[in-house]
N, C-alpha and C positions, 0 to 999 in steps of 0.2 A: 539950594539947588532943588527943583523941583521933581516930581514923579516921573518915571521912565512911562512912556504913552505907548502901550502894547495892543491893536488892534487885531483881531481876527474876524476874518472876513469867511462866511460860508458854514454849515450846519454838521459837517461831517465831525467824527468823535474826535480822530486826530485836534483838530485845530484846537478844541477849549482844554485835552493833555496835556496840550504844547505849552498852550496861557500858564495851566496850572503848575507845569514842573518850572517853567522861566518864574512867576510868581516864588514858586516855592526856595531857586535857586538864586533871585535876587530880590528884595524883600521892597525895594524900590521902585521895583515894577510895578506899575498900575492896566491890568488889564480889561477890554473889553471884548465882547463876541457878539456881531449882529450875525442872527441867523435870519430866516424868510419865513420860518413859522411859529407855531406855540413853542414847540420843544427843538432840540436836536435831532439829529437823523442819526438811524440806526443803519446796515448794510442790510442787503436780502438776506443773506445769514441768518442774523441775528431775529430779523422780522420772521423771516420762516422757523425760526424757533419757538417764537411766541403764539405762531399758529398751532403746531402740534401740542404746544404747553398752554391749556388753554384755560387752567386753574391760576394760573401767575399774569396779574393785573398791569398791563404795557402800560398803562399810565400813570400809573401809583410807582411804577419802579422808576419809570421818565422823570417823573418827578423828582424822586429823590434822589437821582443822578446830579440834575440841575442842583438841587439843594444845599449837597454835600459841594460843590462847585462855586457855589455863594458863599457858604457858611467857612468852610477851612480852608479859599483862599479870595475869596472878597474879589470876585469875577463877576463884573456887571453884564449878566447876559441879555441882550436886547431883541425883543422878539419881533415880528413881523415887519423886519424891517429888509424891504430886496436892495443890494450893492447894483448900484447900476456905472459907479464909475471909479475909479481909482486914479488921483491925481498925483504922482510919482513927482513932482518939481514943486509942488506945494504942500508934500507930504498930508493929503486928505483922501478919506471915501465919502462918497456921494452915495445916498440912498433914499428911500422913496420909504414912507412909513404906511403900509398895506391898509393900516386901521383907520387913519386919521388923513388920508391920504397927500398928504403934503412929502416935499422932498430937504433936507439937509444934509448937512456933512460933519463927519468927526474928523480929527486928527491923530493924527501918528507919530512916533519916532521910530517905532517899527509895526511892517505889518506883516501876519502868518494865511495867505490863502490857503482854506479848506474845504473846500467849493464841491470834493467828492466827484461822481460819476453820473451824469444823467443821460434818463434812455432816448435815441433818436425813436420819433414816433415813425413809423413805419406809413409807406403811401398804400397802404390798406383798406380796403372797402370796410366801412365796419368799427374801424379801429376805436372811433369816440363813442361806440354805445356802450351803454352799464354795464356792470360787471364786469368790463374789460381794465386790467388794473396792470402797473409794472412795478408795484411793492416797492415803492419808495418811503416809504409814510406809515405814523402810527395810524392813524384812520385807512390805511390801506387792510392792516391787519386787525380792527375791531366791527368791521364791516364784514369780511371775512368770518370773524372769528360768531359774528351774531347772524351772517347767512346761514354756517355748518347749524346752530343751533338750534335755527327755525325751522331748519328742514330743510329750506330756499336753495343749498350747495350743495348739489347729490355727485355732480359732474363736473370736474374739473378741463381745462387743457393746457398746460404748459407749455409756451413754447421756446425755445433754448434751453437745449440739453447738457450744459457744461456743467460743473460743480455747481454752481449756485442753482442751477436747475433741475438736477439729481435731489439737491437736499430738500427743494422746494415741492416736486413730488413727493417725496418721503413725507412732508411734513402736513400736508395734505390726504395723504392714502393714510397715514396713522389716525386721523379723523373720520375716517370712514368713508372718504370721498372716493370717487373711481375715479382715475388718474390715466388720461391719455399724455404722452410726453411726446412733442413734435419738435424733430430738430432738419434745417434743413441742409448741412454738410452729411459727410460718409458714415458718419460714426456717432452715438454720445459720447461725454466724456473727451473732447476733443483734448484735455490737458494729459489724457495719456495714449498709452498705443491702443492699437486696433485687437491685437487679444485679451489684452485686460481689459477695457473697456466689452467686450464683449459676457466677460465674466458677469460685469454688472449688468447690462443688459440681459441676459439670460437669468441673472436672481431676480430683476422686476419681473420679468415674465411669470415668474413662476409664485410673486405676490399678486398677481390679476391686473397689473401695470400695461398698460395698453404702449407700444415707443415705436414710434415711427421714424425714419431715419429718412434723408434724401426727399425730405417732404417740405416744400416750400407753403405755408398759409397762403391763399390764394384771396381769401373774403372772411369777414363776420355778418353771418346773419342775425338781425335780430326781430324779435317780434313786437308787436302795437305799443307794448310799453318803453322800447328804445333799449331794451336788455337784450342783450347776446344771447342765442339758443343752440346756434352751431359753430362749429369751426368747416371750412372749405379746405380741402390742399387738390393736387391733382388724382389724387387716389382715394382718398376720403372722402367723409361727411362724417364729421366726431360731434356728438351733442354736449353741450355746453352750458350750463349754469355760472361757471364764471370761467375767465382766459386770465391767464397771468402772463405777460407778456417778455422776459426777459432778454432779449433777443437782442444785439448791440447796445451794449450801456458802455458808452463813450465820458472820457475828460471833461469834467464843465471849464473849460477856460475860456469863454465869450469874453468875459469882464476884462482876464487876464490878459489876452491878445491887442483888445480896444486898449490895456493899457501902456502896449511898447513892448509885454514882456514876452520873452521869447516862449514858442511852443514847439517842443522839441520832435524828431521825428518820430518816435512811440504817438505821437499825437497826444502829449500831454505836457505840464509846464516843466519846461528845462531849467535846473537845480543844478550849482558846482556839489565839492565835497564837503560845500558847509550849509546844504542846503537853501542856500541863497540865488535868487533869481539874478536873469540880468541887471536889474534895476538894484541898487543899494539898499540895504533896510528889509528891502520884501522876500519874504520867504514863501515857499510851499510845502506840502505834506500831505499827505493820503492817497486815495485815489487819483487826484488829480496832478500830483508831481511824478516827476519821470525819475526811473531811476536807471541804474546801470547793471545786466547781469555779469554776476560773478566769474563767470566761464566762458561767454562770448565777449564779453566788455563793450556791447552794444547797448545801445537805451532801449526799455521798454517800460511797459503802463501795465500793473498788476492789481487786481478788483483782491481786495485783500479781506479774509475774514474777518480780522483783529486788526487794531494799531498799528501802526509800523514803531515798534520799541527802536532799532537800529537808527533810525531816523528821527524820530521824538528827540532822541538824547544829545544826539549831536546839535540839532538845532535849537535846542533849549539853553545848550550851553553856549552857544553863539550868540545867541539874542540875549544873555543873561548878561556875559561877559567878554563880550567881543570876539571878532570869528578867528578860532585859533583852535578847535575841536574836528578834525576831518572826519569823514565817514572812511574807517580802514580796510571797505570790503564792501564789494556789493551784496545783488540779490539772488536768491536761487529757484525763486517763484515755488517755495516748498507750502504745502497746502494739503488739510484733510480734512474729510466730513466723516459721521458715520451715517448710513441711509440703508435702507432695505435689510437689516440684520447683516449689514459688511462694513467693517473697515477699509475705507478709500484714500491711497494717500501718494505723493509723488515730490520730489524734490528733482532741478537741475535740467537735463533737458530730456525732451521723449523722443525716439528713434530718428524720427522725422526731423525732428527740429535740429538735432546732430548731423546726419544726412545734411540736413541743409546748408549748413555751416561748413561741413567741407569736410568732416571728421570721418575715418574708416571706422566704424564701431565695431565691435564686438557684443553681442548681448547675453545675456545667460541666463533662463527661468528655473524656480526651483519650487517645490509646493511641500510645505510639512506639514502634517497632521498635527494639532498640539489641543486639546482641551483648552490651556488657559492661556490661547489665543480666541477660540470659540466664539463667535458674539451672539446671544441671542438664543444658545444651544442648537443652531440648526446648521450654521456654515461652519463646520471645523479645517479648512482648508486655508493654510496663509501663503498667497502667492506671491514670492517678491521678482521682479526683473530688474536685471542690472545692464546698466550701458556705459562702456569703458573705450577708449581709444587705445588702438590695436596696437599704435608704433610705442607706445609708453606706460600704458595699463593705467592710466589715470584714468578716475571715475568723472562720467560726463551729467549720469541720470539717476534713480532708480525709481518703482513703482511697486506700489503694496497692494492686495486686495483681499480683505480674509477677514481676522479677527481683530477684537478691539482694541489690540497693541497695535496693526499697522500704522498708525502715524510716529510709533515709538520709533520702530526699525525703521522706517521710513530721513527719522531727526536722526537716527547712528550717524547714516551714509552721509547724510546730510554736514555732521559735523565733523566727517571725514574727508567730505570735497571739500569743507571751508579749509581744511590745513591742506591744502594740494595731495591729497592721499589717491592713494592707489590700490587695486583689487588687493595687492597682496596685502598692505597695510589693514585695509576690512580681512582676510583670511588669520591673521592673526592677532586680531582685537579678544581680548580677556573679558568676554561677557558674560553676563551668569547665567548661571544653568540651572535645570531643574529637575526632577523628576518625570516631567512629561518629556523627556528630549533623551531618556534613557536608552529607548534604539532610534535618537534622531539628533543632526549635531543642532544647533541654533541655525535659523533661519539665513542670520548673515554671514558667517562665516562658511555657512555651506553653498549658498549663491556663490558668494569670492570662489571659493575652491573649485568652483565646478567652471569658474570664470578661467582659473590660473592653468585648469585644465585644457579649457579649447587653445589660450593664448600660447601654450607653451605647444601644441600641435596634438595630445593625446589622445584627442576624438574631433570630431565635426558633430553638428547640433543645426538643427532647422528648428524655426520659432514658429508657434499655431498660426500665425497669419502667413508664414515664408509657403508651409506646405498645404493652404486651403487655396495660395494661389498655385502652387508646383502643379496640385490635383487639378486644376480646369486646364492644364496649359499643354501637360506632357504625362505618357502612363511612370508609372512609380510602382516600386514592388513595396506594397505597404506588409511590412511584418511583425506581425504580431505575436513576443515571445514570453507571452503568459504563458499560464497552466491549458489546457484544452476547454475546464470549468471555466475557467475567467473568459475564455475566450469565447465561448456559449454567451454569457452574462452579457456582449455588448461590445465591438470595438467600432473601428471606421469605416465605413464602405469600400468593399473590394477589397479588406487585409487577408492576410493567409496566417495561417499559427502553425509555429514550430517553435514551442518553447524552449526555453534557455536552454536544459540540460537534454534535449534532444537534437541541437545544432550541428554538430562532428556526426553523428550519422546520419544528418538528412541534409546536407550540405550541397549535395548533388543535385536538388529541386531550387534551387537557386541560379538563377542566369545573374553571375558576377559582371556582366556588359550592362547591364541595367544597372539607375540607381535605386538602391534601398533604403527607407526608410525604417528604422528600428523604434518599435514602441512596446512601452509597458505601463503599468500605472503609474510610478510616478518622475519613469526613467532614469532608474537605476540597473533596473537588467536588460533595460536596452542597451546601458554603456559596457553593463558588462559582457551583453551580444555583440557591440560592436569591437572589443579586445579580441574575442576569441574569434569573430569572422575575420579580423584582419588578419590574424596569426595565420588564416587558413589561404590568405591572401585574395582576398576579397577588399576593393579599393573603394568602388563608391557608393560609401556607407555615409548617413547621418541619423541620429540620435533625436525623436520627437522632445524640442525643450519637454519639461515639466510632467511631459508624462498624460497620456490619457483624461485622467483625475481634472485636469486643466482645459482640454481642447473645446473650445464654446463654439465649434460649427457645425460638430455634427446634426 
């Protein structure tokens, strides 16, 4: 009997994984990989790593990636070859050989598309001049990495603002470039809420990060040599040495579509639970297979930093050894960078996206000061939010943003929605402690607690974005129960100070018909304002989440 005929098709890292763990799990396998260029593809991730790290040789490690991929599992990677067809009832790919320009076909008895994400080019004035790049490619980043060197890259502009374009700032501005970030929704960061996300927008600002928000690119101009000089939006004119363009990076399923296979509603290739397409035999993986979240049990399409391990495995053993391996769990789109001296991190879903699904949330911010959270010694502040559904205390979300454990505490929660847990289930997790937490509990059990509190009725709480919209809409008794010094130091426009242990006697300068808002730094003696104003019977009262220390509008 002959060799099992394992094709993958596409350049993304998943697919030749795949080869190599189906190889390594059935020794019969005979695999190949046509990709479309010299090497495999990296994600912008990983490419924007290579920018800031500019001592670590992208093509010497490319290499030896491939190498190690020849050599310990005897994977014939074939290069510059573009998939222009998949024949599913004659079990072949048809491809087109870039070098030598002729077209052939291989065979299969199973194939893994890995086809990854590419960007739709935008109908922009400008878009094809130099220096205009979407970081697909090692030549994307040694172009890059030898403009910074020659001097040629003084001025960036990024545009798309979500994770991979946070980190692609950062990875830029650490080279010394001056970084304009242009995104054209309400917010960066669209993968988390609007006050955490503002955290980080206010630490770019204050690295000399230029972020425009609600800014749609309008043109690129360029000058006599066909190189880009500015960027255009309705309110600018950003100058421009190079644009990095990340902005909709969509499913490549062209191939996949022409070939029968179905494209699911996430707009990406639709996969059972043995990651097998409609088609028998053909599989997907990576960027460009859909998957299914955890918590909505709807499909979606996630641009993922790393591998999908969850996925790898299952499908390796399917194709190894026939499909009898399900996936027992989806996804929870959990994801972190570190960028501008902060830990960014977020698992499950963000306010909105619960909101939309139909869910009553509850949410709870909490900020602890910890040293060895710290990143960078300048940001000691780890702020986590949690999102729970109100009828059953099950966790929907959470969101980190601080020090360089945020994607730790970020994988707790995470691995507390995979078992269907609950706020209280996090309130009573046995996690270590330390000496910095000696007048602070742990981050996640003190979010939970302060969750278990609103749930159970003990206080009310308004979130920094609840009360920067309350402030434009309707007046608010903003009070402020610092010390009189602290209250010197800085609070919110229009607040009044009557600190904590001054309240029972000054109780009377309070109109209880109005609502108030209680704040402190990191709102703990707001709640404790709000026990003792209620005792006094004062009703509508809520609690600033997190406290001062947090609020990014003022």
């Amino acid at each position: 009997m002959g060799k099992k005929r394992l094709v993958v098709i596409g350049d993304e890292l998943d697919g030749i994984k795949a080869a190599a763990r189906a190889v390594r799990e059935n020794p019969e396998i005979e695999a190949k990989v046509l990709i479309p260029g010299e090497h495999l593809s990296f994600n912008s991730y990983i490419l924007a790593y290579f920018i800031q790290n500019s001592d670590e040789d992208v093509f010497s490690f490319m290499e030896s990636v491939m190498e190690t991929f020849k050599s310990q599992y005897s994977i014939d990677i074939l290069t510059h070859l573009r998939v222009t067809d998949i024949l599913p009832l004659e079990k072949k790919v048809v491809f087109e050989d870039l070098k030598e320009g002729f077209s052939s076909a291989v065979e299969y008895d199973k194939l893994i598309i890995a086809t990854g994400v590419a960007p739709s080019v935008p109908a922009v004035d400008g878009i094809n001049l130099g220096n205009v790049v979407f970081l697909k490619s090692l030549d994307d980043v040694m172009a890059i990495q030898e403009g910074i060197e020659a001097g040629r890259i003084k001025k960036a502009v990024v545009v798309g603002a979500h994770m991979v374009g946070v980190y692609v700032a950062e990875s830029l501005w650490k080279r010394g470039v001056k970084v304009a970030l242009v995104e054209k929704g309400p917010q960066i960061l669209p993968e988390l809420d609007m006050e955490m996300a503002e955290l980080v927008r206010r630490q770019m600002g204050h690295k000399g990060v230029e972020v425009l928000v609600e800014e749609k690119v309008l043109s690129l101009i360029g000058n006599a040599k066909g190189d880009v000089v500015e960027v255009h939006t309705p309110e600018h004119i950003l100058p421009a040495d190079l644009v990095i363009w990340l902005e909709d990076m969509k499913p490549n399923v062209e191939t996949a579509k022409k070939a029968g296979i179905i494209i699911g509603a996430s707009g990406a290739i639709e996969v059972d639970q043995y990651m097998e397409t409609n088609v028998p035999g053909i599989y997907a993986v990576g960027s460009c297979a859909q998957r299914i979240h955890q918590i909505t049990g709807k499909p979606v399409c996630l641009y993922r930093q790393a591998v999908d391990d969850m996925a790898l495995k299952v499908m390796t053993e399917n194709i190894a050894g026939g499909n009898g391996y399900p996936l027992e769990r989806g996804v929870l789109d959990t994801i972190s960078i570190q960028a501008f001296e902060l830990g960014i991190a977020r698992t499950g879903l963000s306010l909105r996206q619960a909101q939309e699904e139909g869910y009553e949330v509850e949410t709870a911010i909490v900020s602890v000061y910890d040293d060895r959270y710290a990143c960078g010694g300048s940001y000691k502040e780890n702020v986590i939010k949690l999102m729970v559904d109100r009828s059953n205390g099950k966790i929907l979300g959470a969101q980190c943003v601080g020090g360089v454990l945020s994607d730790k505490l970020v994988d707790t929660v995470a691995a507390v929605i995979s078992m269907g847990g609950t706020a209280r289930d996090l309130a009573i997790l046995d996690v270590s402690r330390h000496f910095s937490y000696f007048m602070n509990l742990h981050p996640i059990p003190l979010v939970a607690r302060v969750m278990l509190n609103k749930l159970e009725g003990k206080f009310k709480g308004i979130s920094p974005f609840e009360l920067n919209n309350l402030m434009r809409n309707e007046e608010v008794i903003l009070l402020d129960v610092r010390t009189e010094s602290e209250f010197k130091m800085g609070t919110l426009p229009g607040a009044i100070n009557i600190p904590l242990e001054e309240l029972e006697a000054r109780k009377d300068e309070l109109d209880g018909q109005r609502n108030i808002v209680l704040i402190s730094e990191r709102g703990r003696r707001a709640y404790l304002a709000f026990m003792k104003l209620r005792q006094m019977g004062f009703e509508r009262l809520r609690v600033l989440d997190g406290g001062l220390l947090i609020y990014p509008f003022a």
